[in-house]
PDB file of N, CA, C, O and CB in Angstrom:
ATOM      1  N   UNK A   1      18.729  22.704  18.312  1.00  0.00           N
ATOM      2  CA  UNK A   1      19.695  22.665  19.394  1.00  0.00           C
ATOM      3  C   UNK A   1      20.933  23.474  19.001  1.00  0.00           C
ATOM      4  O   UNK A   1      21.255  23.373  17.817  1.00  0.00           O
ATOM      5  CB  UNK A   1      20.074  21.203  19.737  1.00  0.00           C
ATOM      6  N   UNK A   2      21.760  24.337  19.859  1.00  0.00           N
ATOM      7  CA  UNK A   2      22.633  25.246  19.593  1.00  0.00           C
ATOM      8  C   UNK A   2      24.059  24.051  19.808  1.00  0.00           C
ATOM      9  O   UNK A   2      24.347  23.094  20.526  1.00  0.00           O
ATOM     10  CB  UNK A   2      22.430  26.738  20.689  1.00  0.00           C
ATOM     11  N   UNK A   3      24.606  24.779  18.769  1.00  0.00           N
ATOM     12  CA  UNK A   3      25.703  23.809  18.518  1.00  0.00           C
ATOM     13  C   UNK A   3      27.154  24.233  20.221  1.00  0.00           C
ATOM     14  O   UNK A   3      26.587  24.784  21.164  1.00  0.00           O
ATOM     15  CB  UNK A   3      26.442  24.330  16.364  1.00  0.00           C
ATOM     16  N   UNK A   4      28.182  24.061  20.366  1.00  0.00           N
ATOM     17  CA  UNK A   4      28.881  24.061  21.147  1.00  0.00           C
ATOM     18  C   UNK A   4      29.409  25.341  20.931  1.00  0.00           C
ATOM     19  O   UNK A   4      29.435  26.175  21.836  1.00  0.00           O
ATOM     20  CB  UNK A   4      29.576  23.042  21.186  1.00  0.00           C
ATOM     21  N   UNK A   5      29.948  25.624  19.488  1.00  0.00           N
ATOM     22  CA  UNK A   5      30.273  26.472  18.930  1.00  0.00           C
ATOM     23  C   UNK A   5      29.505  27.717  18.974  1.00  0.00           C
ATOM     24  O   UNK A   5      30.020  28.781  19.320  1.00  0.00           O
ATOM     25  CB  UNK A   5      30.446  26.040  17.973  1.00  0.00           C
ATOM     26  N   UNK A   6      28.079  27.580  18.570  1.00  0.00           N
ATOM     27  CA  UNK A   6      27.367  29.016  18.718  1.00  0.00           C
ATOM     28  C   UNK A   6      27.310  29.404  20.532  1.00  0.00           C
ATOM     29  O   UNK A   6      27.444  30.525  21.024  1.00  0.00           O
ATOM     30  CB  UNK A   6      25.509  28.875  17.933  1.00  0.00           C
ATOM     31  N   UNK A   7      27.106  28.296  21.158  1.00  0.00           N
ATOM     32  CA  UNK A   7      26.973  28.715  22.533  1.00  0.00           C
ATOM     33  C   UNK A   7      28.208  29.836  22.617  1.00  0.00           C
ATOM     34  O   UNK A   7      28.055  31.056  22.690  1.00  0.00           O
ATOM     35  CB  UNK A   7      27.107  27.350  23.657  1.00  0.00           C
ATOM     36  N   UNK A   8      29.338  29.186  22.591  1.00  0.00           N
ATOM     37  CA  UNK A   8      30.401  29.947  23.201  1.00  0.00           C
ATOM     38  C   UNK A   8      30.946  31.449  21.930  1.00  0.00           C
ATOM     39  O   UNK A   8      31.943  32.165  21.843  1.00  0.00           O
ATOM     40  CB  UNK A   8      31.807  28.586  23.544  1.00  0.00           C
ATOM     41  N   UNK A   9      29.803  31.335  21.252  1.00  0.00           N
ATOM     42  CA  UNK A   9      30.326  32.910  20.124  1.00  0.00           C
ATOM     43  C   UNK A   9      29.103  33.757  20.992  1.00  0.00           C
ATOM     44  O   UNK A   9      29.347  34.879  21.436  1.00  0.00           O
ATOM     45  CB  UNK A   9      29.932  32.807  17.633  1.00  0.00           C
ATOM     46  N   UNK A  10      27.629  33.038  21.206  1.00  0.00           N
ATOM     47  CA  UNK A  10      27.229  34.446  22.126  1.00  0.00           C
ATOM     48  C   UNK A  10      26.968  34.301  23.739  1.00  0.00           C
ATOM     49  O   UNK A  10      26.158  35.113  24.187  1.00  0.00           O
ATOM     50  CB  UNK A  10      25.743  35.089  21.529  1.00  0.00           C
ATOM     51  N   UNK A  11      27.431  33.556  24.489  1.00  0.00           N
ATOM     52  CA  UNK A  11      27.969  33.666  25.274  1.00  0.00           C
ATOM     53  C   UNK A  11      29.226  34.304  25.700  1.00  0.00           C
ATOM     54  O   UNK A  11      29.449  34.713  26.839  1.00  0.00           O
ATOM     55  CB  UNK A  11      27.860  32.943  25.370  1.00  0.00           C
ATOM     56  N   UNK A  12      30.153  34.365  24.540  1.00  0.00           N
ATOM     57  CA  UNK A  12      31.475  34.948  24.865  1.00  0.00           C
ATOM     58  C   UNK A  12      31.762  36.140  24.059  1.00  0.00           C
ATOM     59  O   UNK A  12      32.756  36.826  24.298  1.00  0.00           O
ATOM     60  CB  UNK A  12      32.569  33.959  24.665  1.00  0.00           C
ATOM     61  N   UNK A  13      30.940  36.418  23.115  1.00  0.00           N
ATOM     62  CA  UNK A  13      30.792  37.252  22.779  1.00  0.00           C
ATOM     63  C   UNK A  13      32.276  37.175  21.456  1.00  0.00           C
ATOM     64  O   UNK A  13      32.442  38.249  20.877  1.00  0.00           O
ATOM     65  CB  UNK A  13      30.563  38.172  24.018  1.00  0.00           C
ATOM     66  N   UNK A  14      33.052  36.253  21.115  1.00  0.00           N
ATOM     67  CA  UNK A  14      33.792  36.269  20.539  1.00  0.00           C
ATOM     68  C   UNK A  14      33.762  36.193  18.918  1.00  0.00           C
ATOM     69  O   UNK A  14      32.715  35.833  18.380  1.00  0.00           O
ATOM     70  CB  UNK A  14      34.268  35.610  21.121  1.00  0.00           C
ATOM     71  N   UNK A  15      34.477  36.403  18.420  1.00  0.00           N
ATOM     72  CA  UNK A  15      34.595  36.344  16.707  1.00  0.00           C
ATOM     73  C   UNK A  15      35.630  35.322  16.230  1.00  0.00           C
ATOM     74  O   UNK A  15      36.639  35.045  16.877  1.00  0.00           O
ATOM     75  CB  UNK A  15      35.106  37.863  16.027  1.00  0.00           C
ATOM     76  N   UNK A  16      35.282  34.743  14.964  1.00  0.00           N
ATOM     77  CA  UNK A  16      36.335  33.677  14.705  1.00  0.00           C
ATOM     78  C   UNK A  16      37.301  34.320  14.177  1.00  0.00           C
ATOM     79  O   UNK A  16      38.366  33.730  13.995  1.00  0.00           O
ATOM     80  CB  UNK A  16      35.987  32.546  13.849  1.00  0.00           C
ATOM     81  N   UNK A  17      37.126  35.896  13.750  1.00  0.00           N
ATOM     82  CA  UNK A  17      38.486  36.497  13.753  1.00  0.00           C
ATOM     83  C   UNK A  17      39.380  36.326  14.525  1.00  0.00           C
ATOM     84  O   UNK A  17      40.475  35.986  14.076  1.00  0.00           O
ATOM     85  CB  UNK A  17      38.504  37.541  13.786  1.00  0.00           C
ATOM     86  N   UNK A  18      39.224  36.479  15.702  1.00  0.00           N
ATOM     87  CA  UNK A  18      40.009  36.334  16.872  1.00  0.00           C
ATOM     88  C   UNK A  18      40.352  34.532  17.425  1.00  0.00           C
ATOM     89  O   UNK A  18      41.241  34.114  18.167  1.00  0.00           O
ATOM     90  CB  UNK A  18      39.087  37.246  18.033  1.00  0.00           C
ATOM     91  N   UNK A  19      39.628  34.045  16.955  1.00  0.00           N
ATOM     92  CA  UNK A  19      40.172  32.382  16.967  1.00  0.00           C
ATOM     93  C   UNK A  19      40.953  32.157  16.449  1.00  0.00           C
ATOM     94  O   UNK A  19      41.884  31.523  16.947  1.00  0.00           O
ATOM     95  CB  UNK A  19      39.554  31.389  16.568  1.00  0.00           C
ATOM     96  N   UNK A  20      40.946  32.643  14.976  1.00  0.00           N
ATOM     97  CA  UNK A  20      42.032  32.423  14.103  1.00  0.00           C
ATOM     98  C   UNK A  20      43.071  32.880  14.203  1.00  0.00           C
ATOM     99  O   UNK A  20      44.109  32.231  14.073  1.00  0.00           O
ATOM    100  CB  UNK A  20      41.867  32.644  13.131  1.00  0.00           C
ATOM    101  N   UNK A  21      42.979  34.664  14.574  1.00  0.00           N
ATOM    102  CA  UNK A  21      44.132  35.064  15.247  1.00  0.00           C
ATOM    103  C   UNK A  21      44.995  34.387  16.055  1.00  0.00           C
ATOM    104  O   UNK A  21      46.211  34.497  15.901  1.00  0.00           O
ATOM    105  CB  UNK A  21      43.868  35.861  15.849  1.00  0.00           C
ATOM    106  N   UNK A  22      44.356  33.482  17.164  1.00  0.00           N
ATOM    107  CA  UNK A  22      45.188  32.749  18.109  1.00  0.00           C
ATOM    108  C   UNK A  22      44.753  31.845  18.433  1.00  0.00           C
ATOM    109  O   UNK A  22      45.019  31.644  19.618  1.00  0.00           O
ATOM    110  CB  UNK A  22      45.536  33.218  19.093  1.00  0.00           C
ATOM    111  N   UNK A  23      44.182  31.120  18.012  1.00  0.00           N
ATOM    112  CA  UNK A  23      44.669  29.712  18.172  1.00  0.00           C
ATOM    113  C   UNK A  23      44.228  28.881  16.986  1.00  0.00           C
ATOM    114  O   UNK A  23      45.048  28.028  16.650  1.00  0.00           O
ATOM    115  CB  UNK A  23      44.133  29.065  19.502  1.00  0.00           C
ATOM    116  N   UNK A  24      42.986  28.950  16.198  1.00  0.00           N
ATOM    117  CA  UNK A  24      42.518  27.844  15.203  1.00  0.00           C
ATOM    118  C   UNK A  24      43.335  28.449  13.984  1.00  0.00           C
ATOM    119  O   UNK A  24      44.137  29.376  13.870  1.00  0.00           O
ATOM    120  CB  UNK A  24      40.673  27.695  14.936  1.00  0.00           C
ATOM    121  N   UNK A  25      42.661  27.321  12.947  1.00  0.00           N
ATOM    122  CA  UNK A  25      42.876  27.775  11.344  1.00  0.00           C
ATOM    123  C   UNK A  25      41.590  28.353  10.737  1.00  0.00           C
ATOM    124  O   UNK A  25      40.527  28.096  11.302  1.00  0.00           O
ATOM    125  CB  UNK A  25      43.313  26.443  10.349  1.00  0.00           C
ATOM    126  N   UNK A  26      41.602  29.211   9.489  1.00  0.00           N
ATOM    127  CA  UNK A  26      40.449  29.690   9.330  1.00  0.00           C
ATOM    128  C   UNK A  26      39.576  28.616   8.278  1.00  0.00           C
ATOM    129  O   UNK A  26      38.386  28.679   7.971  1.00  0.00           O
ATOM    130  CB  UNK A  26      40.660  31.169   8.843  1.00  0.00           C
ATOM    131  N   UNK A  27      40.190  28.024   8.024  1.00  0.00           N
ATOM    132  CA  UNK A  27      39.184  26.985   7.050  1.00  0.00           C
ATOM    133  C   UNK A  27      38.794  26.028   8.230  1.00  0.00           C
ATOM    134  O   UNK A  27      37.927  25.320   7.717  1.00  0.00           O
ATOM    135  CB  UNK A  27      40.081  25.999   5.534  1.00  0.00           C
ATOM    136  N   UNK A  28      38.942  25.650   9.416  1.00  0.00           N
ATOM    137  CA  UNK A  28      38.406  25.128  10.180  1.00  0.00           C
ATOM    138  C   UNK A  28      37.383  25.614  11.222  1.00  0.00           C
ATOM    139  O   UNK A  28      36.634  24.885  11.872  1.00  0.00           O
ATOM    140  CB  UNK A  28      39.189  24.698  10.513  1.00  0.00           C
ATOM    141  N   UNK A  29      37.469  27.027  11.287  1.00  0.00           N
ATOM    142  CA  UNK A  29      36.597  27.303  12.239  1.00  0.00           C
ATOM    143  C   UNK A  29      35.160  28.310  10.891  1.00  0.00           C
ATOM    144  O   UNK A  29      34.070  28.546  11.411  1.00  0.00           O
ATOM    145  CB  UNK A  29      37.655  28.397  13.790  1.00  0.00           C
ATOM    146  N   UNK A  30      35.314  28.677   9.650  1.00  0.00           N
ATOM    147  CA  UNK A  30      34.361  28.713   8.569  1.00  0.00           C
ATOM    148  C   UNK A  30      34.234  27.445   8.400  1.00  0.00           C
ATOM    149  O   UNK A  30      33.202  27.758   7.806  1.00  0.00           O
ATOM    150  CB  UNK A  30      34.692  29.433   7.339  1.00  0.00           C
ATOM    151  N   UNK A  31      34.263  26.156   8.323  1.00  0.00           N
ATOM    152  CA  UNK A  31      33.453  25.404   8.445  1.00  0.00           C
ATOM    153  C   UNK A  31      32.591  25.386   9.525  1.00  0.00           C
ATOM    154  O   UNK A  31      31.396  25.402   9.231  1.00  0.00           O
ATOM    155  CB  UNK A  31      33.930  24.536   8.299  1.00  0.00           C
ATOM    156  N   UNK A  32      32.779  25.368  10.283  1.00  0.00           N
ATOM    157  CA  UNK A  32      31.900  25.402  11.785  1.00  0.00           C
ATOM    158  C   UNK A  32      30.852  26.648  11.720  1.00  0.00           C
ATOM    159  O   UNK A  32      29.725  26.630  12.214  1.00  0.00           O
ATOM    160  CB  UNK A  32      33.058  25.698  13.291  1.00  0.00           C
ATOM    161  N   UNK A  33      31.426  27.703  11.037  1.00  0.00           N
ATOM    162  CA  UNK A  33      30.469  28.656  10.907  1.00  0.00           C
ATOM    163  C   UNK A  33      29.079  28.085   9.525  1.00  0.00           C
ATOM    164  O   UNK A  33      27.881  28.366   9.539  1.00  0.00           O
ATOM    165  CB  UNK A  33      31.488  30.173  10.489  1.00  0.00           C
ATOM    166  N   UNK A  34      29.772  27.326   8.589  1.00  0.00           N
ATOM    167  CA  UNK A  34      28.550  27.345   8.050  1.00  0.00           C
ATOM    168  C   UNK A  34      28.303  26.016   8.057  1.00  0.00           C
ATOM    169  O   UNK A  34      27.935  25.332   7.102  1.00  0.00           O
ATOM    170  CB  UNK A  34      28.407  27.991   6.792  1.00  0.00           C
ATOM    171  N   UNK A  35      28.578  25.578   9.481  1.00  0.00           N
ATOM    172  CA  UNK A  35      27.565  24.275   9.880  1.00  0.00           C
ATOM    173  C   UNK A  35      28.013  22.903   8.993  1.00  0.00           C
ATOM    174  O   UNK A  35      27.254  21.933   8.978  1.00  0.00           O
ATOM    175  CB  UNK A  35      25.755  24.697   9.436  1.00  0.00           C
ATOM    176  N   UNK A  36      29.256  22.886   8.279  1.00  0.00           N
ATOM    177  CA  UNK A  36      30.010  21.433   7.468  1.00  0.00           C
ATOM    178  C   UNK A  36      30.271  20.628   7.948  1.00  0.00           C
ATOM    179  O   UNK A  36      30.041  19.467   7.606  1.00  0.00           O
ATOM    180  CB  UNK A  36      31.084  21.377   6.882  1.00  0.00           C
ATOM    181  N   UNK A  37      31.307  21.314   9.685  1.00  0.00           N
ATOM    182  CA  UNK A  37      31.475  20.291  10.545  1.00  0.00           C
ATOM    183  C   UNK A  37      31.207  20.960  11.971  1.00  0.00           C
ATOM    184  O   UNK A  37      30.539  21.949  12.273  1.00  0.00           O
ATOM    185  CB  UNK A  37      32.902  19.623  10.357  1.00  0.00           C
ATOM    186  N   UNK A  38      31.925  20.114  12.706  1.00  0.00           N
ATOM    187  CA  UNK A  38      31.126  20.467  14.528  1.00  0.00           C
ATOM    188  C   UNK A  38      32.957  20.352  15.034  1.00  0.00           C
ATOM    189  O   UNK A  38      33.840  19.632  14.568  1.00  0.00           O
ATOM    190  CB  UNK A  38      29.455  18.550  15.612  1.00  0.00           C
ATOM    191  N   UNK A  39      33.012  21.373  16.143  1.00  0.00           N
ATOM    192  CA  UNK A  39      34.185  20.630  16.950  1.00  0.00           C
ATOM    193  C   UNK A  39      33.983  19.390  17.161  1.00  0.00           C
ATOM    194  O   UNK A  39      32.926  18.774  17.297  1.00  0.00           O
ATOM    195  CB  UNK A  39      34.470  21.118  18.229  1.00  0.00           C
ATOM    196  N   UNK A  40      35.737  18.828  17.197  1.00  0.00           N
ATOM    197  CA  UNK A  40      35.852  17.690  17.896  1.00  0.00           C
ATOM    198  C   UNK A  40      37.643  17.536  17.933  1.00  0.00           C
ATOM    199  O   UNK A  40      38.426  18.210  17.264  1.00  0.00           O
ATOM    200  CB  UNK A  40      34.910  16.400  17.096  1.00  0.00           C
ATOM    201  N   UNK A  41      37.911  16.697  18.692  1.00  0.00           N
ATOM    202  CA  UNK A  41      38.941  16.370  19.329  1.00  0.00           C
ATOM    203  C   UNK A  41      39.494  18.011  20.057  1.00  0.00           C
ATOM    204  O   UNK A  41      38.824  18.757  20.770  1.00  0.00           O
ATOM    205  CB  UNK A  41      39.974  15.529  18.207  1.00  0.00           C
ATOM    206  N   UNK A  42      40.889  18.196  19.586  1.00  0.00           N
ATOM    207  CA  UNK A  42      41.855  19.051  21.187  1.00  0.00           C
ATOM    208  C   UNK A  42      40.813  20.612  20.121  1.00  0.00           C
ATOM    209  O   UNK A  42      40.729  21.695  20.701  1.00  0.00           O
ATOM    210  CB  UNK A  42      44.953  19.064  21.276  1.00  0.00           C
ATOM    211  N   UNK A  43      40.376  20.514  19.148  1.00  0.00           N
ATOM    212  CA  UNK A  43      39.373  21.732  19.127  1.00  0.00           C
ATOM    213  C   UNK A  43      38.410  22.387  19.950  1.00  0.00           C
ATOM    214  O   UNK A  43      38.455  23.482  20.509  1.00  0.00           O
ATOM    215  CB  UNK A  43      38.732  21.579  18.369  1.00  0.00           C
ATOM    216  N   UNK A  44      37.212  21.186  19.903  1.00  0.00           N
ATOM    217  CA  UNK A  44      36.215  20.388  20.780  1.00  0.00           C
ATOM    218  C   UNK A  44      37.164  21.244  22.373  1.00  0.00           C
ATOM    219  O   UNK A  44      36.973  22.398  22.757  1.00  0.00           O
ATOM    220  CB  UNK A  44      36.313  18.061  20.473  1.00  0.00           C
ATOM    221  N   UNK A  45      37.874  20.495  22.829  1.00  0.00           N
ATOM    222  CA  UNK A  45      38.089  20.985  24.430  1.00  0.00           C
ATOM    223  C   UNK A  45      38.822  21.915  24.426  1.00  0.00           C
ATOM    224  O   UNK A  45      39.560  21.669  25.380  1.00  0.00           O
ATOM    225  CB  UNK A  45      38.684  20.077  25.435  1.00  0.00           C
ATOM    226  N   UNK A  46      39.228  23.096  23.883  1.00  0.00           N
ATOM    227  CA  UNK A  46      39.808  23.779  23.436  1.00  0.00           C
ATOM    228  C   UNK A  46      38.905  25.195  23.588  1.00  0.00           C
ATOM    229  O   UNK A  46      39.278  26.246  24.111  1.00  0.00           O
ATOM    230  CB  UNK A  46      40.195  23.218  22.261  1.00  0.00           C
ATOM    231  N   UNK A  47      37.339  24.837  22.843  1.00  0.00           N
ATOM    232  CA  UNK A  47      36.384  25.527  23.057  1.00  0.00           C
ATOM    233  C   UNK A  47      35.689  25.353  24.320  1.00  0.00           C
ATOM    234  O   UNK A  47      35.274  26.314  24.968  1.00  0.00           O
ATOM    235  CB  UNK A  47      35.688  25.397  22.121  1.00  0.00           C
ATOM    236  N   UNK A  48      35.524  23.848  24.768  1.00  0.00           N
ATOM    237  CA  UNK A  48      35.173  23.604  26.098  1.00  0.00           C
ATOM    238  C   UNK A  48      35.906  24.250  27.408  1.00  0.00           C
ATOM    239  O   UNK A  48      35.318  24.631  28.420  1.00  0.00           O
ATOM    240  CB  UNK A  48      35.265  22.280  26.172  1.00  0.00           C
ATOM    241  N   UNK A  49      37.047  24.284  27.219  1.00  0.00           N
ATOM    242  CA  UNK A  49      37.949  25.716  28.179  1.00  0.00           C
ATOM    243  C   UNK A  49      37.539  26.431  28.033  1.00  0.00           C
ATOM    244  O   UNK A  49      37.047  26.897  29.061  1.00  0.00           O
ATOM    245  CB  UNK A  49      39.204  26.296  28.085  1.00  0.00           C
ATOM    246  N   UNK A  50      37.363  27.010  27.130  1.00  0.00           N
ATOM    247  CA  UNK A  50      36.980  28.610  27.200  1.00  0.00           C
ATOM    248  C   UNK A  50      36.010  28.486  27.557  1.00  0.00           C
ATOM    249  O   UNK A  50      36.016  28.986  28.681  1.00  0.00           O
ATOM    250  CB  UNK A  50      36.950  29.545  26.114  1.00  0.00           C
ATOM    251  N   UNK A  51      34.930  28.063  27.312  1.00  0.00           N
ATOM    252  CA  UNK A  51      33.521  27.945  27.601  1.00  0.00           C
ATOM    253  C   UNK A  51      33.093  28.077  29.423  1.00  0.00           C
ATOM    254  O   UNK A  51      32.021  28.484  29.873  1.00  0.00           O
ATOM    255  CB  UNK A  51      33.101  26.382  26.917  1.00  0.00           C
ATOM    256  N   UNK A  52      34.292  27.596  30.212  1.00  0.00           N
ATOM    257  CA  UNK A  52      33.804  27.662  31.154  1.00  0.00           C
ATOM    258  C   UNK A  52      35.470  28.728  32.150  1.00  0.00           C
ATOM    259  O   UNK A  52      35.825  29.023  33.291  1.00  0.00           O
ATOM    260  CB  UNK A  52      33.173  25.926  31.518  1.00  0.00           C
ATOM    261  N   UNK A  53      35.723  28.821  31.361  1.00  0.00           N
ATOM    262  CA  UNK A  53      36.452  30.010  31.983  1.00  0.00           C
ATOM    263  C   UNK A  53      37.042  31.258  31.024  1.00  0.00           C
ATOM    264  O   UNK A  53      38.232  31.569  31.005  1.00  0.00           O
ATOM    265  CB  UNK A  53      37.664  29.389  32.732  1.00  0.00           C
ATOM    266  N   UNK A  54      35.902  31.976  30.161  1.00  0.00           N
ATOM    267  CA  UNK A  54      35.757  32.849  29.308  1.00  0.00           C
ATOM    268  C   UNK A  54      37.562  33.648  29.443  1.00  0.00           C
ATOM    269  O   UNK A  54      38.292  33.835  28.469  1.00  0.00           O
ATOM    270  CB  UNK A  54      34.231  33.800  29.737  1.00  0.00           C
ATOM    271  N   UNK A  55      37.923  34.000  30.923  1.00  0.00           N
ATOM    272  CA  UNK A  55      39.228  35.153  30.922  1.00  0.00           C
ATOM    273  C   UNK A  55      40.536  33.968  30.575  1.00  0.00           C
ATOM    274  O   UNK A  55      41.689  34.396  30.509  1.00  0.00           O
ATOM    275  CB  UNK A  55      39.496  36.185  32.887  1.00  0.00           C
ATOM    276  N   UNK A  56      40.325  32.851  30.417  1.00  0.00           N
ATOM    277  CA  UNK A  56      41.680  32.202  29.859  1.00  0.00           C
ATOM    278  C   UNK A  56      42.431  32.671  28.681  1.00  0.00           C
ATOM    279  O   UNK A  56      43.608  32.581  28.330  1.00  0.00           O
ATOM    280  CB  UNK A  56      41.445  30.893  29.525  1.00  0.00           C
ATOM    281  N   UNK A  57      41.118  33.325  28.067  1.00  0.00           N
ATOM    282  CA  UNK A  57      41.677  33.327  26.257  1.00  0.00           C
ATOM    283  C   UNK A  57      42.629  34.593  26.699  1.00  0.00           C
ATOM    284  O   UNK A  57      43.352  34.960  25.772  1.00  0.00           O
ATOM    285  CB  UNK A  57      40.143  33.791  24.578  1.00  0.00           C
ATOM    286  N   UNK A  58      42.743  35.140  27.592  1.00  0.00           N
ATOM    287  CA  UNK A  58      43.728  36.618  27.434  1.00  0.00           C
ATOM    288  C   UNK A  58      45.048  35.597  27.971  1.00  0.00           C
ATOM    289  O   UNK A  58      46.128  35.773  27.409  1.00  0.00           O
ATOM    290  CB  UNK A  58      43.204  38.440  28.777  1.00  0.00           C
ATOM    291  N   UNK A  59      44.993  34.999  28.581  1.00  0.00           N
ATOM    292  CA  UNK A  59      45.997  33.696  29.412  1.00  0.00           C
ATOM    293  C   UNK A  59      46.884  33.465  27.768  1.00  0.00           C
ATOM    294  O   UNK A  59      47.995  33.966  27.596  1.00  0.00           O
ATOM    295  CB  UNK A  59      44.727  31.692  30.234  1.00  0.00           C
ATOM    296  N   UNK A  60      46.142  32.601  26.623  1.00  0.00           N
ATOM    297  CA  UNK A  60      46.715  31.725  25.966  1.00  0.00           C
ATOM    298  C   UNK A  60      47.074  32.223  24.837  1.00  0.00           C
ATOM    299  O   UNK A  60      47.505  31.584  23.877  1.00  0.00           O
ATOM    300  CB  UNK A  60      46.081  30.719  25.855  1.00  0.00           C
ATOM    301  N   UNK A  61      46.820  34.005  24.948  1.00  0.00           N
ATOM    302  CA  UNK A  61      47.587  34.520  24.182  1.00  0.00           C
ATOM    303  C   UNK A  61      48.872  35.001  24.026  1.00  0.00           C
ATOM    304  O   UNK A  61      49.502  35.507  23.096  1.00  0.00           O
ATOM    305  CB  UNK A  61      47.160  35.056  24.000  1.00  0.00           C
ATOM    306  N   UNK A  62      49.168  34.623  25.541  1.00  0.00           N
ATOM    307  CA  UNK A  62      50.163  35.142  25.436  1.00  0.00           C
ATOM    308  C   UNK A  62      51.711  34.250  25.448  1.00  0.00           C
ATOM    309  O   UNK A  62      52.918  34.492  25.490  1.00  0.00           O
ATOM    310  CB  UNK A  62      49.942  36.021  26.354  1.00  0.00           C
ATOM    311  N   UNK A  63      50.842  33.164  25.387  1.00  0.00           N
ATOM    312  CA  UNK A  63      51.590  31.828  25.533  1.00  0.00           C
ATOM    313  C   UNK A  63      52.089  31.881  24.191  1.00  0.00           C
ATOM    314  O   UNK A  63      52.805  30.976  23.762  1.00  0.00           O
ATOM    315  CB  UNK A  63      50.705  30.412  25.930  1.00  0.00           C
TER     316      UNK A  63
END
């Protein structure tokens, strides 16, 4: 089963470079990459936004 996380990297085509850039930390989202932990809490819905409205992330950068 595809995690929440992989959905929305090829679905969105995004890099955790660019997560980290703006909005996560990078020891939190390399965990997620090598599967240690899973989103959860304001992460978790954080990715769930984007997930269903991919053009926000240009929105919350600029915030």
């Amino acid at each position: 089963m595809m995690s929440l996380w992989d959905a929305l990297r090829m679905n969105m085509m995004i890099s955790y470079q660019e997560l980290v850039r703006t909005f996560l930390s990078y020891e939190l989202v390399k965990s997620w990459e090598t599967k240690r932990r899973h989103p959860t809490g304001a992460a978790r819905k954080l990715l769930l936004l984007l997930q269903g409205n991919p053009l926000i992330i240009n929105l919350l950068k600029v915030v």
